[in-house]
C-alpha positions, 0 to 999 in steps of 0.5 A: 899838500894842503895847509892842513897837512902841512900843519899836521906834519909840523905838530908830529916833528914837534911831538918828536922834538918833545918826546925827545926832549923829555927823554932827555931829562929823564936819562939825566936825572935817572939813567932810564931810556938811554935811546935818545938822541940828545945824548948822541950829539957830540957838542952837546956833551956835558950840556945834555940837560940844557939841549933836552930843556931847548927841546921842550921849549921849542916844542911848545913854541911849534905847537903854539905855531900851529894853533895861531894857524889853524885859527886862521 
């Protein structure tokens, strides 16, 4: 696999990482869209919104990632 792909694989893991981060605080503040994974992960309850929070962030931070290399 080339640096290209690479790149693409990582920007879909933190599409997902978004998605899921999202969904997370949409369950918290509305109960919709239960299907998350934030709310399986058993250390976590109680402090669902802060997992869902750390997700987004770290999204952003893998997509900032990826554009800082395609650059190069």
């Amino acid at each position: 696999m080339n640096k290209q792909q690479w790149l693409q694989i990582i920007e879909i893991i933190g599409g997902f990482a978004l998605l899921q981060g999202a969904v997370g605080i949409l369950h918290e503040f509305t109960g919709w869209l239960g299907w998350g994974l934030i709310e399986r992960i058993g250390f976590l309850d109680g402090h669902e919104i802060y997992g869902s929070i750390t997700l987004i962030v770290l999204a952003i931070a893998v997509f900032a990632a990826v554009e800082s290399q395609k650059k190069t």
